[in-house]
C-alpha positions as CSV (number, residue, x, y, z in Angstrom):
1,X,91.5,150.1,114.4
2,X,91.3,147.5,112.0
3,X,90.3,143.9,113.7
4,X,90.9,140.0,113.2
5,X,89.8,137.4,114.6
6,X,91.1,133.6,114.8
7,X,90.2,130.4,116.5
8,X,92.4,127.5,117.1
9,X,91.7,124.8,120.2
10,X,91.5,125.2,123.9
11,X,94.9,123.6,125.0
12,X,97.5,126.1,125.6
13,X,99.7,124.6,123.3
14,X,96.3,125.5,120.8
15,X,96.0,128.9,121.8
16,X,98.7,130.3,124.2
17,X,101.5,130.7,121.3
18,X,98.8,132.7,119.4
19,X,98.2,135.1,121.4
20,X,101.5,135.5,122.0
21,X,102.3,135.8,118.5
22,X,98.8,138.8,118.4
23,X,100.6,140.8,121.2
24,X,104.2,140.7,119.2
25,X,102.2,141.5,116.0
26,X,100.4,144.4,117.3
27,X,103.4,146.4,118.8
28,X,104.6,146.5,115.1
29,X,101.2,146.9,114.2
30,X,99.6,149.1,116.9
31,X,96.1,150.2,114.7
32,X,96.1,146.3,114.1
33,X,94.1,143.8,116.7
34,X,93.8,140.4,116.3
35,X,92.2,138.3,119.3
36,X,91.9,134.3,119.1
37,X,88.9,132.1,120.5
38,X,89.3,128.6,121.2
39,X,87.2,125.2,121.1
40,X,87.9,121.8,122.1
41,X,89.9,118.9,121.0
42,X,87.1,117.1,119.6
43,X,85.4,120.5,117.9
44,X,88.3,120.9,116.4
45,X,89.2,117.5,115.4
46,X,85.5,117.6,113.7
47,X,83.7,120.6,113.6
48,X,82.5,122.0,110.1
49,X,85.2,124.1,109.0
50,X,82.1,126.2,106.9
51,X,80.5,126.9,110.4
52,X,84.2,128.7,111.1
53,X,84.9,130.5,107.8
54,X,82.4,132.7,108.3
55,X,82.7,134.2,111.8
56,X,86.8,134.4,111.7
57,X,89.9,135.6,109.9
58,X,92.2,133.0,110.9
59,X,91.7,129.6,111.4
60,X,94.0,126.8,112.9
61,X,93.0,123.8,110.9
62,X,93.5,119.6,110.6
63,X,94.5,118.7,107.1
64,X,91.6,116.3,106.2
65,X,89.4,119.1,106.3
66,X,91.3,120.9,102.9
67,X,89.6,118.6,100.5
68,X,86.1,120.2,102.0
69,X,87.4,123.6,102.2
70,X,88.3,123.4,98.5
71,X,85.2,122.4,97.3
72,X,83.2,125.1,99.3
73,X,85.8,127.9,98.7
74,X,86.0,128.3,102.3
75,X,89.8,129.2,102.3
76,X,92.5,131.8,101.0
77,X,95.3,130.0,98.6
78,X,97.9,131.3,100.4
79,X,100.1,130.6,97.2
80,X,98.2,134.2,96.0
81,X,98.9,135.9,99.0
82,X,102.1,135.2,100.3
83,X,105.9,135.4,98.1
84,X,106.7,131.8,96.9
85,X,110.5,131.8,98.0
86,X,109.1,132.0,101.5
87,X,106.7,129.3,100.8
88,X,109.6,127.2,98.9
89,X,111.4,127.4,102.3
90,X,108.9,126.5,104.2
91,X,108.3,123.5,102.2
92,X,112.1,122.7,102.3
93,X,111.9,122.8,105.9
94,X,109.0,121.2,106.6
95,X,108.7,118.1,109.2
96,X,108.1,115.0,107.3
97,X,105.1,115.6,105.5
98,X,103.2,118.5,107.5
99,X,103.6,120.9,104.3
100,X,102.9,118.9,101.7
101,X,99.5,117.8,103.9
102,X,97.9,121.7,103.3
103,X,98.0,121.4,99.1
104,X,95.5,120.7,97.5
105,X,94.7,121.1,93.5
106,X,97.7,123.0,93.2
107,X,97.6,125.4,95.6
108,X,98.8,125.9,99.2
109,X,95.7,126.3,102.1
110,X,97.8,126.2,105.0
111,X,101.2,126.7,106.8
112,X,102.2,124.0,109.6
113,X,102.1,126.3,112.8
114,X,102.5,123.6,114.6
115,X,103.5,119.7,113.6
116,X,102.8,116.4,115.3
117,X,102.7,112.5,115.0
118,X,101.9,109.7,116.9
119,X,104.8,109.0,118.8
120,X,105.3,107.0,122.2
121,X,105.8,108.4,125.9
122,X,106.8,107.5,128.7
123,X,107.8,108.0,132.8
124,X,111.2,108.2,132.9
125,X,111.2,107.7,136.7
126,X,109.0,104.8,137.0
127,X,111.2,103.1,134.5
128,X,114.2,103.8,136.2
129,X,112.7,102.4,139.7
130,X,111.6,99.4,137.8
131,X,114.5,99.3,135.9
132,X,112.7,98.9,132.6
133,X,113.9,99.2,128.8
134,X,111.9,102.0,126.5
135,X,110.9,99.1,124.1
136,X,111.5,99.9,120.5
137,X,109.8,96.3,118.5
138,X,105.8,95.8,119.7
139,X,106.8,92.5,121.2
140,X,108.9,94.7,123.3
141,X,105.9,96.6,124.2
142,X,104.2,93.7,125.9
143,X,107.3,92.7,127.9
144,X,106.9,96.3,129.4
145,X,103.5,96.0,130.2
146,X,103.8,92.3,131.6
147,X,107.0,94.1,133.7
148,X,105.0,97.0,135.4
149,X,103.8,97.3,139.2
150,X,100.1,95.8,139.5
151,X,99.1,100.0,140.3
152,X,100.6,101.1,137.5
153,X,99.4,100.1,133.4
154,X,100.0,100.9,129.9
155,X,97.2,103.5,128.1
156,X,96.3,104.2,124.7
157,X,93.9,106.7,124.3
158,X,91.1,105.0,122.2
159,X,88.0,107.4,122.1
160,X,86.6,107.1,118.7
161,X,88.8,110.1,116.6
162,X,92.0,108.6,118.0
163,X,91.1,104.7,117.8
164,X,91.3,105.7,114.4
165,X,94.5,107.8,114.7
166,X,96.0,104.3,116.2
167,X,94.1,102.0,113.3
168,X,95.6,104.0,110.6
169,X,99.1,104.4,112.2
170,X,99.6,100.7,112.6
171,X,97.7,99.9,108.8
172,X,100.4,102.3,107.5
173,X,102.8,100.8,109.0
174,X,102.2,97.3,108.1
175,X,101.2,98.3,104.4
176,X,103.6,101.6,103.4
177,X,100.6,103.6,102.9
178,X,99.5,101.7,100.0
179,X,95.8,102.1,100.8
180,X,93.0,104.6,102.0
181,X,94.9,107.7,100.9
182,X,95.7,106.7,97.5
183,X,92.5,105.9,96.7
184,X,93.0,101.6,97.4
185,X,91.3,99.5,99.5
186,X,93.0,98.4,102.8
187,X,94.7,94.7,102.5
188,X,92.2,92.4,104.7
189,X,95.3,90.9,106.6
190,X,96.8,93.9,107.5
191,X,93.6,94.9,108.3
192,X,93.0,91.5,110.2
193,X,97.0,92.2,112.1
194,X,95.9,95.1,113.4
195,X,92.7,94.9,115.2
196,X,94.9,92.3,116.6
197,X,97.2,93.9,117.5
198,X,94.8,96.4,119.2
199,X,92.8,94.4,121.1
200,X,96.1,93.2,122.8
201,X,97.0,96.6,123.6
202,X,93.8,97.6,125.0
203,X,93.4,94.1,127.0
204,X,97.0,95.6,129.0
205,X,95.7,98.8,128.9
206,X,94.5,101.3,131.8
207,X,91.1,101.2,131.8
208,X,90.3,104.5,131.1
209,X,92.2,104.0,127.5
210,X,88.6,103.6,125.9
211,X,87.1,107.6,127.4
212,X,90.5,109.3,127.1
213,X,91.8,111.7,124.5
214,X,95.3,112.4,124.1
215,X,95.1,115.5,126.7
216,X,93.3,113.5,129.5
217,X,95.7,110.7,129.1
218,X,98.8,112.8,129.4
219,X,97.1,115.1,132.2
220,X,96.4,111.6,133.8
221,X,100.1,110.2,133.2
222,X,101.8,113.5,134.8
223,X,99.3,113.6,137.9
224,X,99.3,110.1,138.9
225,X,101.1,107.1,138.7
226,X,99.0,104.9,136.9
227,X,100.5,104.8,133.8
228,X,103.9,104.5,133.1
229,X,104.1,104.0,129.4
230,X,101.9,104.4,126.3
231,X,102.7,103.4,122.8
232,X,100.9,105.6,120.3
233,X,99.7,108.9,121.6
234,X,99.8,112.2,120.0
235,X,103.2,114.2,121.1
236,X,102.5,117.3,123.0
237,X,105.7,118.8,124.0
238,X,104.7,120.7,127.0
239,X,104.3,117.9,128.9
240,X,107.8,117.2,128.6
241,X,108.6,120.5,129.7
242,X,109.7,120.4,133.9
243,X,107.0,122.3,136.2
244,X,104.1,122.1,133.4
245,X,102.8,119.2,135.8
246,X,103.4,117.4,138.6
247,X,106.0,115.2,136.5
248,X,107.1,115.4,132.9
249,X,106.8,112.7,129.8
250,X,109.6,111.8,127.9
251,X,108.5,110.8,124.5
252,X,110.4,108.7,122.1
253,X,110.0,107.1,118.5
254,X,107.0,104.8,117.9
255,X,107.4,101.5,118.1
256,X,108.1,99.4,114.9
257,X,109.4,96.2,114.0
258,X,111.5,97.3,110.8
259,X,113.7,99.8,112.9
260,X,112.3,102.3,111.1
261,X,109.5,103.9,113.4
262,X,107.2,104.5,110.0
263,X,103.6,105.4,109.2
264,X,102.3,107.3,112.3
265,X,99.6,109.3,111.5
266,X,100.8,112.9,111.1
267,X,98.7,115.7,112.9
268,X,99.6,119.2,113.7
269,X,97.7,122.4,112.9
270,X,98.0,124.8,109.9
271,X,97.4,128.2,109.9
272,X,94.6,129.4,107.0
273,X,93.1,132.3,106.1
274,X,89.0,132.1,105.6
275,X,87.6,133.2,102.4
276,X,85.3,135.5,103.9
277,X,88.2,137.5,105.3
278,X,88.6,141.3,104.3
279,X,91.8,141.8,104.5
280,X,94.2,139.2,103.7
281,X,97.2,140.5,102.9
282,X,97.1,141.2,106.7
283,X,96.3,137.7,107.6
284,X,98.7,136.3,105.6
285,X,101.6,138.8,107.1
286,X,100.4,137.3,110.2
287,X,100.3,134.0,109.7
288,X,104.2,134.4,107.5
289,X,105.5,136.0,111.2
290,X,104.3,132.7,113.0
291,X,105.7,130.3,110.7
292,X,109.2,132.0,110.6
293,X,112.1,130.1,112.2
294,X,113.0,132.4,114.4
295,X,109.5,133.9,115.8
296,X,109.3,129.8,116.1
297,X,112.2,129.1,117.8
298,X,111.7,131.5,120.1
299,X,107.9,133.3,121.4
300,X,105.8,130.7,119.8
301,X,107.7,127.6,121.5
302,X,108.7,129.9,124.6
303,X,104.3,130.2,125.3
304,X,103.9,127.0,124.9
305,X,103.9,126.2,121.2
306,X,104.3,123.3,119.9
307,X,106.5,124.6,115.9
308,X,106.2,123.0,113.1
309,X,109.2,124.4,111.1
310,X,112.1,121.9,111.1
311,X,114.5,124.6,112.4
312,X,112.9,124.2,116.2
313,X,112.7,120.5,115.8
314,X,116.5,120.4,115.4
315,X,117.1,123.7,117.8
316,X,119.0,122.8,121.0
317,X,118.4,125.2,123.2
318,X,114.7,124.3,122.0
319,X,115.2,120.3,122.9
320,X,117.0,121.1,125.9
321,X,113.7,123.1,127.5
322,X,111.7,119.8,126.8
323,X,114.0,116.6,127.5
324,X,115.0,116.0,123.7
325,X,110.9,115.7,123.0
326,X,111.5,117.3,118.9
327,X,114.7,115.7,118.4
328,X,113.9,112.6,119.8
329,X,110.7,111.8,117.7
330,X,111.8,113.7,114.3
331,X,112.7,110.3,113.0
332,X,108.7,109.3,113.5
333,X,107.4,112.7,112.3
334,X,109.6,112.3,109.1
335,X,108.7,108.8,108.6
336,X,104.9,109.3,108.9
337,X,101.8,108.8,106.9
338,X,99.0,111.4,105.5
339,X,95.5,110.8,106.0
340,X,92.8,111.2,103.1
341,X,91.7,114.8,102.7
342,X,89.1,114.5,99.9
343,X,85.3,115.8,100.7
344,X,83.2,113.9,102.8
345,X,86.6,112.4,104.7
346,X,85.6,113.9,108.2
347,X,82.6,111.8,108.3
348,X,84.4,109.1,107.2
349,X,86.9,109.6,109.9
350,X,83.7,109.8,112.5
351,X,82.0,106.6,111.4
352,X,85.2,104.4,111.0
353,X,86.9,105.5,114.9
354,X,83.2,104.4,116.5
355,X,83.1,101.8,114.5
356,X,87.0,100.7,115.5
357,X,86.6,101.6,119.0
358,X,83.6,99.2,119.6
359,X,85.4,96.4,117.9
360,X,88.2,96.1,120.0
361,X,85.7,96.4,123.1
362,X,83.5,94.0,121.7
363,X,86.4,91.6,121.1
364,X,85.1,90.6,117.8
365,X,86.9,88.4,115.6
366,X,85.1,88.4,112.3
367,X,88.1,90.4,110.6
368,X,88.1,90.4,107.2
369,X,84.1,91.3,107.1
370,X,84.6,94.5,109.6
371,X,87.4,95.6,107.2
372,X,85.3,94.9,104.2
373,X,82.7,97.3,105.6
374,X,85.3,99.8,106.1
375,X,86.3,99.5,102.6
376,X,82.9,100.2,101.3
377,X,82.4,103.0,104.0
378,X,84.8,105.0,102.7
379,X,83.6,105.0,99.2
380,X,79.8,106.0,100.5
381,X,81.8,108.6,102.6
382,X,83.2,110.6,99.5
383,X,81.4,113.1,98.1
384,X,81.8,113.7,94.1
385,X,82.2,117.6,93.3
């Protein structure tokens, strides 16, 4: 019996369509066993990927850890191991820039499993009761939260990882990417707008916003009713799905003042192969079964999976399980932005969402000098291989 093992994180849209996808494998494969381990959000969001690459196989991974994976050969080019049609396909089919976010000097580390953005949610009943707009422009945004019951709030979540997610959404979309990622420094007054433009959010905000995660916030947002609406959150589809919860999300386009709901911060998961795995052709047969439109059309979105091939995006019978949540938020997930992904961006990504987080709930004002010191951060941050 020849054995692999994988680890992704402990949500079941993290680990639920992978073991899925292990059981399928194995009736084709019967002397084949692969078995998947999980850890949380924030491990995953920041764990060392070298701590990983050499206990498992398979690894679900975030995208700004390639440029550390390439230095320290952690990873399997999958350009080497899998036939490039398919990967040309994959790339054609991508959703907005999730493939393109695995390459790195010229090879391919990773296949987008699973995509996500930033996007907005919100309780379709409680906006019907109150007879309330989904706003679409950020002025729009405050209107709603002005407009809600005095029990019920906006949220952002805004621990330290995803005041950061927020920060660099709203910079990206103020400045067309024009900064971090392409090596520049970010504009003080775009900078300047969007603390702003945060500290407004969070001063409407649930008070919780500060200690939750994306998970917590949606958990809380299905369970309760104390918040109706929240602007930038990570999409998770299952919670638009009917009877995951006590009552379902519909998510929509971020908000933007262009009409054009640009520069959310993409997410998602790819699958990669560790270089300390012994048989990769195996891996990678794996990993080209999971990414295929049909397998994720079907038994990785039917257990929960969140795909990340553009086929289930666009797949009806795929929106219709989940209240329009792909179809409806494409137009963000195609319009988004691509975080840094050179070495040493991770503790970049640490320092700077700490950093953010207490800002806003400090209510500082000195700006253009907490910008500056991000600026200069990031340089410190990099490390020169």
């Amino acid at each position: 019996m020849i054995r692999l093992k994988g680890m992704t994180w402990s949500h079941a849209r993290g680990i639920k369509p992978l073991e899925a996808a292990a059981a399928s494998y194995k009736k084709m494969h019967p002397d084949i066993e692969i078995t998947w381990a999980a850890r949380s959000l924030s491990d995953f969001e920041l764990f060392p990927l070298d701590q990983l690459a050499t206990e498992y196989d398979l690894i679900m991974i975030d995208h700004p850890h390639i440029g550390t994976a390439y230095a320290q050969e952690l990873l399997v080019p999958l350009d080497t191991v899998l036939p490039i049609k398919f990967l040309k396909d994959q790339r054609k089919n991508s959703v907005g820039k999730s493939y393109e976010s695995y390459n790195w000097e010229g090879h391919q580390w990773a296949l987008p499993a699973d995509a996500a953005a930033q996007v907005g949610a919100y309780r379709k009943d409680i906006f019907e009761r109150e007879q309330l707009k989904v706003p679409i422009t950020w002025e729009e945004v405050f209107k709603i939260a002005d407009s809600l019951p005095t029990n019920c709030r906006m949220g952002i979540p805004f621990v330290p990882v995803h005041a950061y997610s927020s920060f660099f959404s709203l910079c990206s979309q103020l400045s067309n990417e024009l900064f971090w990622s392409n090596g520049v420094d970010l504009d003080l007054e775009v900078g300047k707008e969007v603390l702003k433009l945060l500290q407004r959010i969070l001063s409407k905000s649930h008070i919780d916003s500060y200690d939750c995660d994306p998970i917590n916030m949606l958990d809380k947002m299905c369970t309760t009713e104390e918040i109706a609406y929240i602007p930038l959150v990570y999409g998770y589809s299952n919670y638009s799905r009917a009877g995951y919860l006590k009552h379902f999300v519909n998510f929509v386009d971020m908000p933007s003042d262009t009409g054009i709901p640009e520069g959310s911060m993409i997410g998602g998961v790819g699958l990669s192969i560790s270089s300390k795995c012994v048989y990769p052709n195996i891996a990678s047969d794996f990993i080209k079964m999971c990414v295929d439109p049909a397998f994720q059309c079907t038994t990785f979105y039917d257990n929960a999976g969140q795909p990340g091939h553009r086929a289930a995006w666009i797949d009806e019978k795929v929106n219709k399980d989940c209240n329009d949540f792909f179809i409806n938020t494409l137009k963000t997930l195609d319009n988004g932005s691509m975080r840094p992904r050179f070495n040493g961006y991770i503790s970049f990504q640490e320092q700077a969402g700490t950093k953010i987080r207490q800002f806003v709930m400090d209510e500082r004002t000195d700006y253009h000098t907490f910008i500056n010191e991000l600026n200069i951060l990031i340089k410190t941050c990099k490390i020169n291989d």
